[in-house]
C-alpha positions as CSV (number, residue, x, y, z in Angstrom):
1,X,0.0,0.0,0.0
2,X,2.9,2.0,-0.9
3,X,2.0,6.0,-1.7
4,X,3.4,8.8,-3.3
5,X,3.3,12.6,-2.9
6,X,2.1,15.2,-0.4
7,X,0.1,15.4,2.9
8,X,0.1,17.0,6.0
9,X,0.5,16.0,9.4
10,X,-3.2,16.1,11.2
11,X,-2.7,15.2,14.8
12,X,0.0,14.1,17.2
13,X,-0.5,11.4,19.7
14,X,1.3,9.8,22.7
15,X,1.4,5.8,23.0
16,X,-2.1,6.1,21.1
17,X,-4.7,3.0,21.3
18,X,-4.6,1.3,17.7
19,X,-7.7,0.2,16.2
20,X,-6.9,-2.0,13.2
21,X,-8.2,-0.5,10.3
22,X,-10.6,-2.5,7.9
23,X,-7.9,-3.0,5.4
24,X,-5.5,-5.0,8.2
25,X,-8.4,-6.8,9.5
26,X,-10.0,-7.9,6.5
27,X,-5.6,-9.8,6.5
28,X,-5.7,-10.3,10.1
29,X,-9.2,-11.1,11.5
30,X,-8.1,-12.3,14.5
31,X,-6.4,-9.0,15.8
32,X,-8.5,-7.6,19.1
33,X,-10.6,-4.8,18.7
34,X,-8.7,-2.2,19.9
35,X,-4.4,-2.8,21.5
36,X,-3.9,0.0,23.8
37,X,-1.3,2.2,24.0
38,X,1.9,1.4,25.4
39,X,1.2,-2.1,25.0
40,X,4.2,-4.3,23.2
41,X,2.0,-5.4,20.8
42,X,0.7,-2.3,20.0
43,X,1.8,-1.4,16.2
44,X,1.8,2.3,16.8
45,X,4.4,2.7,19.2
46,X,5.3,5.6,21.5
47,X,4.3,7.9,19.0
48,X,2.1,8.6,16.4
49,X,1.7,11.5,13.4
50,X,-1.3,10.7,12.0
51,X,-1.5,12.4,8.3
52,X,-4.1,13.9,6.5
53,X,-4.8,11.1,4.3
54,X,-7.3,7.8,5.7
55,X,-5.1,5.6,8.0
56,X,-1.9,6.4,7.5
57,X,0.2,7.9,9.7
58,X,4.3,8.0,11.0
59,X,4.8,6.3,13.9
60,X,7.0,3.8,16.6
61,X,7.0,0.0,16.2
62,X,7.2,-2.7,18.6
63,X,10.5,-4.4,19.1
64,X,9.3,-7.7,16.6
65,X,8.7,-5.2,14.0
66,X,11.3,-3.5,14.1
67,X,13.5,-5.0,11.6
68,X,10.3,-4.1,8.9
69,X,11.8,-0.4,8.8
70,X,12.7,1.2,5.9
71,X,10.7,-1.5,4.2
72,X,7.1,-2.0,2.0
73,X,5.9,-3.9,4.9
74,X,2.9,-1.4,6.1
75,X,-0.6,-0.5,4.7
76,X,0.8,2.9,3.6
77,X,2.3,4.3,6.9
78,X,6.0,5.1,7.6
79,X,7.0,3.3,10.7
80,X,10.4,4.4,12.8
81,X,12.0,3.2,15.9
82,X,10.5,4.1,18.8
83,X,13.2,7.0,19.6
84,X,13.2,8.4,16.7
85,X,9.5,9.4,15.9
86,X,10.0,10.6,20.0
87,X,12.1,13.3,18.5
88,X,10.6,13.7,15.3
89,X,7.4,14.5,17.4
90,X,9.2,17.0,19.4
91,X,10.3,18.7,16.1
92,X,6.8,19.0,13.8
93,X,4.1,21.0,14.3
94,X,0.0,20.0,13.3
95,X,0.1,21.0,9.7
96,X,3.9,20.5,9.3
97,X,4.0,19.4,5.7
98,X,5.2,15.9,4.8
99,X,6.3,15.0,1.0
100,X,6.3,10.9,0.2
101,X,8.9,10.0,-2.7
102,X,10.2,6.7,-4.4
């Protein structure tokens, strides 16, 4: 789910609650309704930038997906280690804009 060009970041969030989208469950039906944040299984990490385009957003990982960085392994978001999106979310701003290349 790999996407191209230019969005805007929409909201900022601390260890958010994940709710898998109906794109991952429709892959992964047995995921819980909701993983809460903070939790190790929780996908979104300690941080999340949610853009302004439907579910996708740059955020942490958990440590087994970690080694999926950098890689076309998501439905369209951008994950980062946990310490780096902590600082990138220090840095940007609601509305900061964010440009996706090849």
């Amino acid at each position: 789910m790999e996407w191209t060009g230019r969005a805007r970041i929409a909201a900022k969030y601390v260890e958010p609650d994940w709710s898998p989208p109906e794109s991952v469950r429709r892959d992964h039906p047995g995921l819980p309704d909701v993983i809460p944040g903070g939790s190790p299984h929780n996908p979104m990490g300690a941080r999340a930038l949610a853009l302004d385009r439907a579910e996708i957003a740059i955020h942490g990982t958990t440590k087994a997906m970690r080694a999926s960085i950098g890689a076309a392994a998501s439905y369209g978001c951008i994950r980062m280690r946990n310490e780096d999106v902590i600082d990138l979310y220090d840095r940007v701003d609601v509305g900061a804009p964010v440009t996706m290349i090849e």
